[in-house]
N, C-alpha and C positions, 0 to 999 in steps of 0.2 A: 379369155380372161383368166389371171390365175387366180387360183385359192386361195386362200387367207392359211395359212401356215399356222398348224396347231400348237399347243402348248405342249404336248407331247412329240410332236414330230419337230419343233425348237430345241428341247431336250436332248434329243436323241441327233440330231446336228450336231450340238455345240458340245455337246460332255462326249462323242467321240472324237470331235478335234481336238479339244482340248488334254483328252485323256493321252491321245497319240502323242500330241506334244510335251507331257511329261514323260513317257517311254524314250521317246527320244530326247530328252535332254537327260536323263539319268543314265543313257547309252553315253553318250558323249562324258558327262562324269565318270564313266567308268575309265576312260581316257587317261582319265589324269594319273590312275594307276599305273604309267609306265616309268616306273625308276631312272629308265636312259636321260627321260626330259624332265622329269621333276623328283623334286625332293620333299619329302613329306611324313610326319612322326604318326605313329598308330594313335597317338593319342587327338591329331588333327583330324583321323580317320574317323574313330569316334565320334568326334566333335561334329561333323558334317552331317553323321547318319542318325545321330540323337536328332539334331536339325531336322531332316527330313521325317524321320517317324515323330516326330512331336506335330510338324505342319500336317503329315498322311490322319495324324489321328487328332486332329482339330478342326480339315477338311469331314473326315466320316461323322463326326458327332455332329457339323452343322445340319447333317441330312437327315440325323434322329430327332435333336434336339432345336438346330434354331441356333445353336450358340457357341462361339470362340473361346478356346480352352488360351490358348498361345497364342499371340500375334505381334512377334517379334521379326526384324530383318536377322537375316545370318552375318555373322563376321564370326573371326578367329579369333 
């Protein structure tokens, strides 16, 4: 019979798939920095990484605090 799976050991499952699956989709955005295939202004550049450091540091505060700083979708 198996175990009943901890709340810690859920934890430790899911925020490492998870975590890996943002590693690898900010790999693959780094992609889109090829000039050959796409065209793009430093200022769209900006625009994308305010984006993600806004969501990275409203993802860390939920784990201090409980609470959503930002919670907007991303567009241009």
């Amino acid at each position: 019979m198996k175990e009943k799976e901890t709340n810690r050991e859920r934890f430790i499952r899911i925020a490492e798939s998870r975590t890996q699956k943002i590693i690898d989709m900010i790999e693959l955005l780094g992609n889109c920095s090829n000039q050959y295939n796409y065209e793009y202004t430093q200022k769209d550049v900006d625009k994308m990484f305010l984006a993600i450091d806004l969501a990275l540091k409203n993802s860390k505060a939920r784990f201090s605090t409980g609470n959503t700083i930002n919670d907007k979708r991303f567009k241009f």
